[in-house]
C-alpha positions in Angstrom: 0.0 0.0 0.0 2.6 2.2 0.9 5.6 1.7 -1.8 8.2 4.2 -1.4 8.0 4.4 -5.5 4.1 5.5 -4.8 5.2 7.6 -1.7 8.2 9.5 -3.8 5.7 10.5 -6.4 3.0 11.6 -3.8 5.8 13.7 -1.9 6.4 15.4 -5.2 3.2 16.5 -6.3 2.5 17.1 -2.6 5.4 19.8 -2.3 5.0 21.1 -5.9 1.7 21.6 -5.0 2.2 23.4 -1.9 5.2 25.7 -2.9 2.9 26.7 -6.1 0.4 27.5 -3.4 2.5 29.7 -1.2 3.4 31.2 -4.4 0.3 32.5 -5.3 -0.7 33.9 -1.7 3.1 35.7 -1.9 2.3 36.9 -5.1 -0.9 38.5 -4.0 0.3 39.5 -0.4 3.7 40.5 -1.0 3.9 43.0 2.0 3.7 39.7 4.5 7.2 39.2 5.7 8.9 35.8 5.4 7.0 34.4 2.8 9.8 34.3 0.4 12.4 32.6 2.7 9.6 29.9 3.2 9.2 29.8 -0.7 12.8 29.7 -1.1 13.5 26.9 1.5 11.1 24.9 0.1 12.8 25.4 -3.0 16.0 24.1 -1.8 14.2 21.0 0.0 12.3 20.2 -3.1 16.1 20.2 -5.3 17.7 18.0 -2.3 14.4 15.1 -2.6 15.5 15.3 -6.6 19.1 14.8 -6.2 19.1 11.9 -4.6 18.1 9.2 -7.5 21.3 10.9 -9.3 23.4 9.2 -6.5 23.1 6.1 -8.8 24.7 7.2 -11.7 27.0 9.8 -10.3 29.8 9.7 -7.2 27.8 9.0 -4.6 29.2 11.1 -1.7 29.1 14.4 -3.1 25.5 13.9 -4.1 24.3 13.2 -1.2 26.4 15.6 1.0 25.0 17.8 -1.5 21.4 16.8 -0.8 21.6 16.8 2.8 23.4 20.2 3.0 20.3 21.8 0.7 17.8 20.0 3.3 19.3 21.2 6.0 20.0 24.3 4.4 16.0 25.1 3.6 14.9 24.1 6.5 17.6 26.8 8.1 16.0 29.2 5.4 12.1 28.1 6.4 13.2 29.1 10.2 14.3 32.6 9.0 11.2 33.4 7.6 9.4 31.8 10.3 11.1 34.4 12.6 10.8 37.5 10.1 7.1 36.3 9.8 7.0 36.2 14.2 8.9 39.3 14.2 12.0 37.9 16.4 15.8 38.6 16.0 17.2 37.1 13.3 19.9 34.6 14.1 23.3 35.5 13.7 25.5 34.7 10.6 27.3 31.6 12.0 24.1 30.0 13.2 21.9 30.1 10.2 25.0 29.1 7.8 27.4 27.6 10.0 24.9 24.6 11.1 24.2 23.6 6.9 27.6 23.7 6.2 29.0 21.6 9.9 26.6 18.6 9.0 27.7 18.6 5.8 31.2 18.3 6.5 30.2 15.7 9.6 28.5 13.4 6.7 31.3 14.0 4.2 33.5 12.5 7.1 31.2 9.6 7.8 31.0 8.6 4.3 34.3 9.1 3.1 35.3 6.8 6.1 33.1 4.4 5.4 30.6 4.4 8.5 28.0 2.5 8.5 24.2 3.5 7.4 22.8 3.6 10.7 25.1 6.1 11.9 24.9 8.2 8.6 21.0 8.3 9.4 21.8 9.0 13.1 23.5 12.1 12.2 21.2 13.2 9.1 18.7 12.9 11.5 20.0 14.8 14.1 20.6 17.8 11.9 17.3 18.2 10.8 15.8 18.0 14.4 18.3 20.7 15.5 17.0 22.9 13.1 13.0 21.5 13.3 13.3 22.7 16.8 14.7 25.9 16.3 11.8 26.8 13.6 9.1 25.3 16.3 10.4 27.9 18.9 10.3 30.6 16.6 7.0 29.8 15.7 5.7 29.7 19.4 3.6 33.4 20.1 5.1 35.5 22.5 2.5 37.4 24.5 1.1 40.2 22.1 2.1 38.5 18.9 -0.8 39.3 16.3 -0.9 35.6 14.8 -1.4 33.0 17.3 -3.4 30.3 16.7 -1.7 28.7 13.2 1.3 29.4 14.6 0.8 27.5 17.7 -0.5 25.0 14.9 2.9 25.1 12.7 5.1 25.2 15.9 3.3 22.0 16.6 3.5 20.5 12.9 7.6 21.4 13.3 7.9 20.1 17.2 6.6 16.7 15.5 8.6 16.7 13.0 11.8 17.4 15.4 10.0 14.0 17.3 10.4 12.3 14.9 13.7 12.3 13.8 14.8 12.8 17.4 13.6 9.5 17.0 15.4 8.2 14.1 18.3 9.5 15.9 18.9 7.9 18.8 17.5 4.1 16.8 20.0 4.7 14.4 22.6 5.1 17.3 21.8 2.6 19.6 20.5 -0.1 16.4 22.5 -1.6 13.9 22.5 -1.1 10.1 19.5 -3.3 8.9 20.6 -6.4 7.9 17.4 -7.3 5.2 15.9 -5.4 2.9 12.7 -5.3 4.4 14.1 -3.6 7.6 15.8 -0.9 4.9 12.4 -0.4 3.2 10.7 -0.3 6.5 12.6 2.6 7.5 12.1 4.4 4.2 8.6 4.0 3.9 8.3 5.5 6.9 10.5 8.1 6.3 8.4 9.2 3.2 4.9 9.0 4.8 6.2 11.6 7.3 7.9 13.7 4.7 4.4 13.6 3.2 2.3 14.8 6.2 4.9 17.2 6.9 5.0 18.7 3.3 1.1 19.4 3.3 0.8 20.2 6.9 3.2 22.9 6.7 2.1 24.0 3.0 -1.5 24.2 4.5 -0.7 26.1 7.5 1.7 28.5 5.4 -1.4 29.9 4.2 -3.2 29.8 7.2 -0.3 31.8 9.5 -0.5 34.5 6.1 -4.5 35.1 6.1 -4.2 35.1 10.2 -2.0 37.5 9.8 -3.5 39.7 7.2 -6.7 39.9 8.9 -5.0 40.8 12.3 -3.5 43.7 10.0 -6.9 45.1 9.0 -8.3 44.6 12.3 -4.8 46.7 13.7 -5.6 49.2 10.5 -9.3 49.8 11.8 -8.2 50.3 15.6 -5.0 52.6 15.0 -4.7 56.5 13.7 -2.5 55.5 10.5 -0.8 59.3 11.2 0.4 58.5 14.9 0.4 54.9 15.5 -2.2 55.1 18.7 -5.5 54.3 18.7 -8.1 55.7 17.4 -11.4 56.9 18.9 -13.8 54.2 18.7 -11.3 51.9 19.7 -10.3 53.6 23.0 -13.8 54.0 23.5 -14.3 50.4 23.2 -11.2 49.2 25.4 -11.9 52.2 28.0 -15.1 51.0 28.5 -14.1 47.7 29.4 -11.2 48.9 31.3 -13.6 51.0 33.7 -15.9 48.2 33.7 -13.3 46.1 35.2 -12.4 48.7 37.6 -16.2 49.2 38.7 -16.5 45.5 39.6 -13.0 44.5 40.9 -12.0 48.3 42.8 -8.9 49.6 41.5 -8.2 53.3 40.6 -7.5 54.5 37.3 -7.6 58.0 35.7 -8.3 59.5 32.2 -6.4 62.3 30.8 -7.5 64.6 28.1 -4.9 66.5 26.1 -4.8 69.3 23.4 -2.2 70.9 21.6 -1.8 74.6 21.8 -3.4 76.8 18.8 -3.0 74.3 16.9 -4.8 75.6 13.9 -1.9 78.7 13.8 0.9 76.4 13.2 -1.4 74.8 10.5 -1.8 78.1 9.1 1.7 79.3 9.6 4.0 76.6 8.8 2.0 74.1 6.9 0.1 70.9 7.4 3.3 68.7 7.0 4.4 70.6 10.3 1.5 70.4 12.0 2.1 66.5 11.5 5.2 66.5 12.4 3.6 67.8 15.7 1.0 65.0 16.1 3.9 62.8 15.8 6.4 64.0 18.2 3.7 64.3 20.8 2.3 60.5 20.1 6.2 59.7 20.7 6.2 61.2 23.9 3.0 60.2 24.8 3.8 56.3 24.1 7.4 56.8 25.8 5.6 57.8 28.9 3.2 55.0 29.9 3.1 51.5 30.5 2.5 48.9 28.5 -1.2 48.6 30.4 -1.9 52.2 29.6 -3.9 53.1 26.5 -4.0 55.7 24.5 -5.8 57.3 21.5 -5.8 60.1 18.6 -9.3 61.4 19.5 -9.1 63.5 17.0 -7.4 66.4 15.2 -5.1 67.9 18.1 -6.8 66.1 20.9 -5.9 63.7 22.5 -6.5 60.6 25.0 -5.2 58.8 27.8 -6.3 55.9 30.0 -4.1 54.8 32.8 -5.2 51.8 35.0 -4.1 51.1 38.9 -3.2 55.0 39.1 -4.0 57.3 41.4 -4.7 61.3 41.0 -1.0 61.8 41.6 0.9 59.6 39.8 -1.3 60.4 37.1 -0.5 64.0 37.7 3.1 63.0 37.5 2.3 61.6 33.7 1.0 64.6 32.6 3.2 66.6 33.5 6.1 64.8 32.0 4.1 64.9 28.8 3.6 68.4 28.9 7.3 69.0 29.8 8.7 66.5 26.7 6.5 68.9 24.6 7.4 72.0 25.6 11.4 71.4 25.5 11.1 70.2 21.8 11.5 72.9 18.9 10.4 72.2 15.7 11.5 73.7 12.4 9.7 75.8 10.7 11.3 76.5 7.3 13.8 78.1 8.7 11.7 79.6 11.2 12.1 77.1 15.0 8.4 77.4 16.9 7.9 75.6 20.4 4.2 74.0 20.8 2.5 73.2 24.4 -0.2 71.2 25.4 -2.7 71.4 27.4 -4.1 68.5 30.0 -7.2 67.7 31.8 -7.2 65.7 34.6 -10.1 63.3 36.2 -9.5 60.1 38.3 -12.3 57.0 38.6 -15.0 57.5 41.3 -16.8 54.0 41.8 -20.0 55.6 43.1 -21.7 54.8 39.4 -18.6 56.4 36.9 -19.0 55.2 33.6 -16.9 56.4 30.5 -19.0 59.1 29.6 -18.8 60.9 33.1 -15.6 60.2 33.5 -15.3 62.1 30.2 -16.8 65.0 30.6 -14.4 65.5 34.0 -11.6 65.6 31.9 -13.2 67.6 29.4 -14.3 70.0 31.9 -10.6 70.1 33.2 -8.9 70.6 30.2 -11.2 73.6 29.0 -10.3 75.3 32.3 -6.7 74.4 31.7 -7.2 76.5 28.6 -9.0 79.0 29.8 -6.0 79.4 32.9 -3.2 80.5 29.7 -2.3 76.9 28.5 0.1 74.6 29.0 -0.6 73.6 32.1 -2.7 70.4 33.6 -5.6 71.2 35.5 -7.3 68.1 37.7 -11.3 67.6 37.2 -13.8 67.9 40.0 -17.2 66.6 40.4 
């Protein structure tokens, strides 16, 4: 039933049809990072599979150094992408080339020298578990990664596959060459039948890790202000509301802050509306340099800002605005030749859980920062009831 003839031509329309695959989705999503490497490594693992009938008509040992180092080699490729894709660190230089290139000479040495098939599997085997497991802890999410749940799935497909020939390793140490046929066709039967699950597992959930990812990008895209990076309105309004909700039935403080750039419209009028961005900008840096990774804030709109900081009381929120509103007034900006300074203004209003909700808690801050306005500016003013 399972003939490795049958199996070799099944593994070959399998992984034709699955790099085609990825190369349509690349070729219609080519912003998606790491999609190439994985095209490329599966390439380089499809060339190695096709090299190794040639070992019957040409020197053996080179060919199949030759075909290991490509395996090895794409899957090294496949983990870079799978870490450009997760957004980690790349490796450095002598890991992602240096481990290809010491197998190949370990096999090189093993053939030359005459070793025996069960340790040349041993260490072929051990190669590509090395490397399976590095690409399954790439793959793993951190907390806050945007894809998650096929790439729990393909961390899982390449964890198996590192299993498995974790596996093959340690028989091929510990067990002897096989001594019959049927014990060498045993072992690459088997071989191919993984090969093949791996080839369309992985080629499947490819495409499932790219369209996770690409609707986590439009969901980002409809949360964020595209000039400054924070949030946008109706998304603050949605996460503040839960986040006030939360403080209403567990206790907890937390305070809002409202913020507003200085006439505003005059350095529109004056300098230009590429200036005037360049203002939104810088204070969105500050903003986000300021706060915690708990802390949200939003682009409400136009100049104004927003700012929700949990587990805070009045002062230490006070302390926050106040290095805000100190970041912005040492910057200068340029002007055409003409440096201008810009302030901000900051309203103030802290959680009261006798029946606050985000709308009342609102209007404090708004009520706060029109008096901080009113008061000359650039200054933070804290909201009563």
């Amino acid at each position: 039933m399972f003939d490795p003839v049958t199996l070799v031509v099944a593994l070959a329309i399998a992984h034709i049809a699955g790099t085609a695959a990825l190369v349509a989705v690349w070729a219609v999503n080519p912003q998606v990072p790491g999609i190439v490497a994985w095209i490329v490594g599966r390439v380089m693992i499809g060339i190695s599979f096709a090299m190794l009938p040639l070992q019957f008509g040409l020197p053996r040992i080179p060919v199949v150094v030759a075909a290991g180092l490509l395996a090895v080699a794409g899957l090294m490729v496949a983990t870079v992408g799978s870490r450009q894709f997760m957004g980690r660190r790349p490796f450095p230089s002598w890991l992602a080339w240096g481990m290809p290139l010491l197998y190949a000479a370990i096999l090189w040495t093993l053939l030359e020298t005459g070793s025996e098939i069960a340790r040349q599997i041993s260490i072929t085997s051990a190669g590509i578990f090395v490397v399976c497991t590095l690409n399954a802890v790439s793959l793993w999410p951190a907390r806050g990664d945007a894809v998650r749940v096929s790439s729990r799935l393909m961390s899982c497909v390449f964890g198996y596959n590192a299993l498995f020939f974790l596996v093959r390793a340690a028989f091929g140490a510990i067990h002897p060459s096989p001594e019959t046929q049927s014990e060498a066709s045993w072992d690459i039967t088997i071989t191919l039948l993984n090969a093949l699950i791996i080839s369309v597992m992985v080629a499947t959930t490819y495409t499932a890790m790219v369209t996770e990812y690409l609707q986590a990008d439009l969901k980002r895209q409809a949360e964020l202000d595209p000039l400054t990076g924070l949030h946008n309105r109706r998304s603050f309004d949605t996460r503040a509301g839960e986040a006030i909700r939360r403080a209403r039935r567990f206790g907890g403080s937390l305070a809002l802050l409202y913020l507003d750039l200085d006439q505003f419209k005059a350095i529109n009028d004056r300098f230009g509306h590429p200036a005037g961005d360049e203002v939104l900008r810088k204070l969105a840096e500050i903003v986000t340099a300021s706060l915690r990774d708990s802390d949200l804030s939003a682009r409400l709109g136009g100049e104004e800002f927003a700012i929700l900081l949990p587990r805070v009381d009045c002062q230490a929120a006070l302390a926050v605005a106040e290095r805000i509103r100190h970041g912005m007034q040492d910057l200068r900006f340029d002007g055409h030749g003409d440096p201008f300074q810009v302030t901000v203004s900051i309203g103030l209003a802290t959680f009261d859980h006798s029946g606050d909700d985000l709308d009342r808690l609102s209007r404090r801050a708004d009520q706060a920062l029109y008096r901080a306005k009113e008061e000359g500016r650039n200054r933070t003013v804290i909201g009563t009831d």
